[in-house]
C-alpha positions in Angstrom: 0.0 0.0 0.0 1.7 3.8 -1.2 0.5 6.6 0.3 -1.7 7.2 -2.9 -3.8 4.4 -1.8 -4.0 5.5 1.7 -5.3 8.7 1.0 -8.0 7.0 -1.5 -9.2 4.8 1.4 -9.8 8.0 3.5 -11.6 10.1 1.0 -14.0 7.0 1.1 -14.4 7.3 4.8 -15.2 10.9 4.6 -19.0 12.0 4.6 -20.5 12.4 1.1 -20.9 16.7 1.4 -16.4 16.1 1.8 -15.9 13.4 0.4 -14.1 14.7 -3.1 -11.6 16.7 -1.5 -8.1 15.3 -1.3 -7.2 14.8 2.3 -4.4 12.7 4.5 -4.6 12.5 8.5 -0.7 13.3 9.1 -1.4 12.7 12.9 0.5 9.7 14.4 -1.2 7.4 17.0 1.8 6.4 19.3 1.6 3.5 21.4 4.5 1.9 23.2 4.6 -0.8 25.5 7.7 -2.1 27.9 7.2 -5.6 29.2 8.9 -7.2 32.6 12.5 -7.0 32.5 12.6 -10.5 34.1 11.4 -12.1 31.6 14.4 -14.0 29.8 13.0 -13.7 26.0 13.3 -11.3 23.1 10.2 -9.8 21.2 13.0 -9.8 18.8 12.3 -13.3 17.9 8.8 -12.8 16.5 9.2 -13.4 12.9 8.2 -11.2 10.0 5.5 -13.1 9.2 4.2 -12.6 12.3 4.2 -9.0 12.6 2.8 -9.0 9.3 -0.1 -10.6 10.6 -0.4 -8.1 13.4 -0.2 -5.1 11.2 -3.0 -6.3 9.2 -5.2 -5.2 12.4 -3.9 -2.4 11.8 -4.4 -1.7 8.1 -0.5 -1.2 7.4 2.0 -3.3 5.6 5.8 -3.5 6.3 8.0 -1.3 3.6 11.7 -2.0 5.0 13.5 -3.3 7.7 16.7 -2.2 9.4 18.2 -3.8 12.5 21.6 -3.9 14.8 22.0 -5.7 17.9 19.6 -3.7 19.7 16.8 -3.1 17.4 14.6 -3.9 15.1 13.3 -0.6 13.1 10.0 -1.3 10.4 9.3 1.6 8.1 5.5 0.8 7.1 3.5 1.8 4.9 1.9 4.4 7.7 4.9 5.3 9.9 7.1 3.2 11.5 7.7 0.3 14.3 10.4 -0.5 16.8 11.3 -3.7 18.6 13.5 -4.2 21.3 14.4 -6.9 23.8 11.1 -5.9 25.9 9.8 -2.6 23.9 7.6 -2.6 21.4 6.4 0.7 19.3 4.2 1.5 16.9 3.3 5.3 15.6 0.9 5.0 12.1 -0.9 8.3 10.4 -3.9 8.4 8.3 -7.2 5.9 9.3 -4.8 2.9 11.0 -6.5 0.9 13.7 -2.9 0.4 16.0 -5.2 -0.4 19.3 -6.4 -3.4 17.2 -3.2 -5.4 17.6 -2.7 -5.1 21.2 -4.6 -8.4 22.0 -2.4 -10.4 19.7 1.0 -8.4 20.7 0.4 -9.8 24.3 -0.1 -13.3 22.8 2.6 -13.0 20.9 5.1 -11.6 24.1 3.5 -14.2 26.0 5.2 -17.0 23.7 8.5 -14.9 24.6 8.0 -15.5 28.1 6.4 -12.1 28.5 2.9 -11.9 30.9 4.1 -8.9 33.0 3.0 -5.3 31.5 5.0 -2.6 33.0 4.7 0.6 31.4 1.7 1.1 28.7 2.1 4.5 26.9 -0.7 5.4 24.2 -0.5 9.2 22.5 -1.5 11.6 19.6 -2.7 15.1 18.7 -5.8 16.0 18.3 -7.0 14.9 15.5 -7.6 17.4 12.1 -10.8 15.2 10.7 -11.5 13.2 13.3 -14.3 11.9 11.2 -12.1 9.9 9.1 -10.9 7.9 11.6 -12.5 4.1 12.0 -13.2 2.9 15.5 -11.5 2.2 18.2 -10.3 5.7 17.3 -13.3 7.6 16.1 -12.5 9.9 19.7 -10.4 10.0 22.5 -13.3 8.5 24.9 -13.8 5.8 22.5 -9.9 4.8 22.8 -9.8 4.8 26.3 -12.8 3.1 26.8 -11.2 0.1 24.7 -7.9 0.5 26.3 -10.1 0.6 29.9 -11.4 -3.0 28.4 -7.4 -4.7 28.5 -5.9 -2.1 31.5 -8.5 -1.3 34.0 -6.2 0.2 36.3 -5.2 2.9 33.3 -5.3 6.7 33.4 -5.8 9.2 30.6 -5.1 12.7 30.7 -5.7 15.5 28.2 -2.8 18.7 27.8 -3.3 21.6 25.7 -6.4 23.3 25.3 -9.5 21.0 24.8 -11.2 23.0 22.4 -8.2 24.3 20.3 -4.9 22.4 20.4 -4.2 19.2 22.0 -2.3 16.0 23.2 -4.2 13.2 24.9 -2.3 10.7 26.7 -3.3 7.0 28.2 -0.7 5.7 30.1 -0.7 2.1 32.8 2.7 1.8 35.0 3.7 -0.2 37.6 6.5 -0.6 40.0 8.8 -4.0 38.8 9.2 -5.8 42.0 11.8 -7.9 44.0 10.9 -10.5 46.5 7.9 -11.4 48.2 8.0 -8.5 50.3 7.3 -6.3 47.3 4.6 -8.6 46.1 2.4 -7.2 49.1 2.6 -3.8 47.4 -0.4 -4.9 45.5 -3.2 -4.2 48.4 -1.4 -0.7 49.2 -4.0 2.1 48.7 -2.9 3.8 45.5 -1.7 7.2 47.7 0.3 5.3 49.8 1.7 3.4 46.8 3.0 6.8 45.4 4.8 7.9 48.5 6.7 4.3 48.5 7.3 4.9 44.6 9.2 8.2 45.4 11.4 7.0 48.1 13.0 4.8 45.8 16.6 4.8 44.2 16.7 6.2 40.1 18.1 2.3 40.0 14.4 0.8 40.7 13.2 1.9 37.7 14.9 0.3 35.4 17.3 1.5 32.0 17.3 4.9 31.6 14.6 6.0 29.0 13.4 8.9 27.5 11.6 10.2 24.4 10.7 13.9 22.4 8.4 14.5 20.1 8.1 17.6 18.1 4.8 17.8 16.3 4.9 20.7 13.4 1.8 22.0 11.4 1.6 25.0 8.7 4.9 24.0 7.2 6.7 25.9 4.8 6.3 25.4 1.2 8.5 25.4 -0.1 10.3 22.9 2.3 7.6 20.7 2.2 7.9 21.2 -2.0 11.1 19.2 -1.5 9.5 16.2 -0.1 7.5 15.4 -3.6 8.8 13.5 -6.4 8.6 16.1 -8.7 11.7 17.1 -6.7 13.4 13.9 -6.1 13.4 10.1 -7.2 14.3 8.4 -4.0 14.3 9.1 0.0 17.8 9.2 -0.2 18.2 12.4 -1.9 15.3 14.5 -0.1 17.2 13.3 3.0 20.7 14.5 2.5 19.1 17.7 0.4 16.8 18.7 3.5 19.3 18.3 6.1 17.8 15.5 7.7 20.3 13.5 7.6 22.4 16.3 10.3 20.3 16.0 13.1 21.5 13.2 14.9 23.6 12.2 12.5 25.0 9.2 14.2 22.2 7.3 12.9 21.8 4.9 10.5 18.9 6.3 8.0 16.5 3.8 6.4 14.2 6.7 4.1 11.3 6.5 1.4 9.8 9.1 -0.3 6.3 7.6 -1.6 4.5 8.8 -5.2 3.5 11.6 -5.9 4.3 12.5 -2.4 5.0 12.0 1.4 8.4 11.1 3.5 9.0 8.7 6.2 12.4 7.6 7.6 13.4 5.5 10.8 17.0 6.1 12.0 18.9 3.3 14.9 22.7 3.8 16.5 24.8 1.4 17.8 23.3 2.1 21.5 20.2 0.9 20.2 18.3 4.8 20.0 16.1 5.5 17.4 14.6 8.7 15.4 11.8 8.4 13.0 10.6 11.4 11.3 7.2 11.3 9.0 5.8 14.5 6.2 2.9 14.6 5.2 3.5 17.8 2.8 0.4 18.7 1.1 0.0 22.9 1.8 -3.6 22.3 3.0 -3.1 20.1 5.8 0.9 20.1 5.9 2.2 18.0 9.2 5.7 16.8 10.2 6.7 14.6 13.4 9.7 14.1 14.7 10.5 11.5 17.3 14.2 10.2 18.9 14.8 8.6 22.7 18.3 9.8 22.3 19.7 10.8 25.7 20.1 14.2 26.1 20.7 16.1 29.4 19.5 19.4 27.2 17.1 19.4 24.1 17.3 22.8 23.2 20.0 22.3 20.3 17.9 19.5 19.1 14.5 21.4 18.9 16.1 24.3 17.6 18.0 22.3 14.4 14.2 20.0 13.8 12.5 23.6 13.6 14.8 25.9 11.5 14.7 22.7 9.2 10.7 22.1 8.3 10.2 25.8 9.9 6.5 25.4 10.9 4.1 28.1 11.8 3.0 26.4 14.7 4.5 23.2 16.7 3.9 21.0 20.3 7.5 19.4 22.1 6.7 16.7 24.6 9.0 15.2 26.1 9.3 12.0 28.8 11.6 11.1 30.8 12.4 8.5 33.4 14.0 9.0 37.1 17.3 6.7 35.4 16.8 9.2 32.4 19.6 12.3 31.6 16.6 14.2 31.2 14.8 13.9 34.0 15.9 16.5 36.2 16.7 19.0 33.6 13.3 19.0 31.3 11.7 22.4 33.0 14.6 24.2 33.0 15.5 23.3 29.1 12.2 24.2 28.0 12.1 27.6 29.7 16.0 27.9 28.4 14.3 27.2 24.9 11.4 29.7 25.1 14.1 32.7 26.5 16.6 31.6 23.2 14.1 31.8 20.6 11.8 34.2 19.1 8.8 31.5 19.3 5.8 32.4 21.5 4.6 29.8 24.0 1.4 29.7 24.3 1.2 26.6 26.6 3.4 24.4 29.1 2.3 22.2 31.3 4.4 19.7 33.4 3.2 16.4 34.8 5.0 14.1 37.3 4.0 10.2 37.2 5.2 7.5 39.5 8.3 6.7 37.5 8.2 9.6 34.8 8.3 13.3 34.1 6.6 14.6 31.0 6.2 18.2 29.8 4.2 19.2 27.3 5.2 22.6 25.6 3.1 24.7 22.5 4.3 27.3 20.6 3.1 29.7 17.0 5.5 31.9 15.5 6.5 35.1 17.1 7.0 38.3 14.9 10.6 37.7 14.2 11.2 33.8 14.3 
């Protein structure tokens, strides 16, 4: 499936007063899930075939494959896919059904020797037509109500501005756990829980781990003209000719540039981070992602390069990070560093502390000299 056909099978979704115009739904639906470390097998060792099957859940097919010893990284056919030892993530765009597959994931991790959840993380802007979009995923309510059905100890949360801009979030944790004495944790009152949570060492929770997003609308044109193939035959040239290829360029790129337009690209280093980046560059509903867990103590070099290279009118950072993470500590301070450094406007922040994990949520539109 190109891009060409995804669009086609959304203008048949649309209602019949819309249904002629040419649209895309460049917003990704990110869901990540982090299994029991304990657990001695490798989600690595699910097959192709396999995932294949899975992804058909989720209407998207498998375009290329890169991999090193750490992980797996699938460019599909709507976004991109990454499997580690005992982390599995999928982010797809347009009308994809990604909560679909859950139920088979966890059979599939449960052949592995995984039955032990620990961290559930599901995301995405709001949507632009949310009336494209097929159930489970025709609203937020409808999402969490299904996710509700499979974690009923989940939370969801809403940042931004409800009726303008937004970022919902769904998220299940819970503490991994050594000995029998820890086992009793499960009949402590969810308050009390917390306070136990905090007094423990960064070690408790696990590898360090960490993630950004930057989500950019009202691209430039004539950056986003680039990403066509009236400009370029592969995903090879639009990368090295928009500067992609610079922004963490220890990665390994794996690109494609689909007909007659659209760009997708999943980049892996030898530590086993990752960076995907997906365009959707049509001028009426223009939309750029960019995602890495590379570990940073400060972002604001990173944020700064992704912008002045699409150069949006308007964009949304979030960024998570764990109590093991560089970031962790120093995610308030480099988003108020940013905002001072720049000539953006910021029109929200918000800043959230969970269990095991900080996340701050940042908006910003142009100022009057950026």
């Amino acid at each position: 499936m190109d891009k060409q056909q995804a669009q086609q099978l959304q203008i048949a979704a649309l209602p019949p007063e819309i249904e002629s115009e040419h649209f895309f739904e460049g917003v990704e639906k990110l869901l990540e899930v982090w299994f029991d470390e304990r657990a001695t097998g490798d989600l690595r060792n699910i097959t192709r075939n396999q995932w294949e099957n899975l992804l058909r859940h989720v209407k998207c097919e498998i375009i290329s494959f890169t991999q090193n010893e750490h992980i797996d990284a699938f460019l599909l056919s709507e976004s991109s896919m990454f499997v580690s030892r005992r982390r599995w993530i999928l982010k797809t765009c347009g009308t994809t059904t990604p909560l679909k597959c859950l139920e088979q994931l966890l059979k599939l991790a449960q052949v592995e020797g995984y039955t032990v959840i620990t961290d559930i993380f599901y995301s995405r802007k709001n949507f632009t037509r949310p009336e494209v979009q097929n159930s489970p995923h025709k609203g937020f309510y409808e999402e969490v109500t299904y996710l509700d059905s499979i974690f009923p100890e989940g939370r969801s949360y809403c940042l931004g501005s409800i009726n303008q801009e937004c970022w919902y979030l769904y998220t299940f944790s819970q503490p991994e756990k050594e000995g029998e004495e820890e086992e009793e944790e499960d009949e402590v009152k969810p308050n009390q829980k917390l306070q136990q949570l905090q007094l423990q060492q960064p070690a408790d929770f696990g590898d360090p781990d960490q993630t950004i997003e930057i989500l950019m609308q009202q691209l430039d044109n004539d950056v986003m003209a680039l990403f066509t193939k009236d400009k370029f035959a592969t995903g090879q040239e639009v990368t090295q000719s928009s500067g992609i290829d610079l922004l963490l360029p220890q990665m390994h790129i794996d690109d494609f540039l689909f007909d007659p337009c659209g760009y997708s690209m999943n980049g892996i280093n030898d530590k086993g981070e990752y960076m995907t980046i997906h365009i959707t560059p049509e001028e009426k509903f223009s939309y750029v992602s960019f995602e890495s867990n590379v570990a940073l103590d400060n972002y604001t070099r990173l944020i700064s390069q992704v912008i002045k290279t699409f150069k949006p009118g308007k964009f949304i950072v979030t960024i998570f990070a764990n109590k093991s993470s560089l970031a962790y500590e120093t995610m308030k301070e480099l988003e108020i560093e940013y905002s001072t450094l720049s000539n953006w406007q910021r029109t929200d922040m918000q800043c959230c502390n969970f269990p095991s994990y900080n996340l701050l949520f940042a908006q910003y539109s142009r100022g009057k000299s950026s």
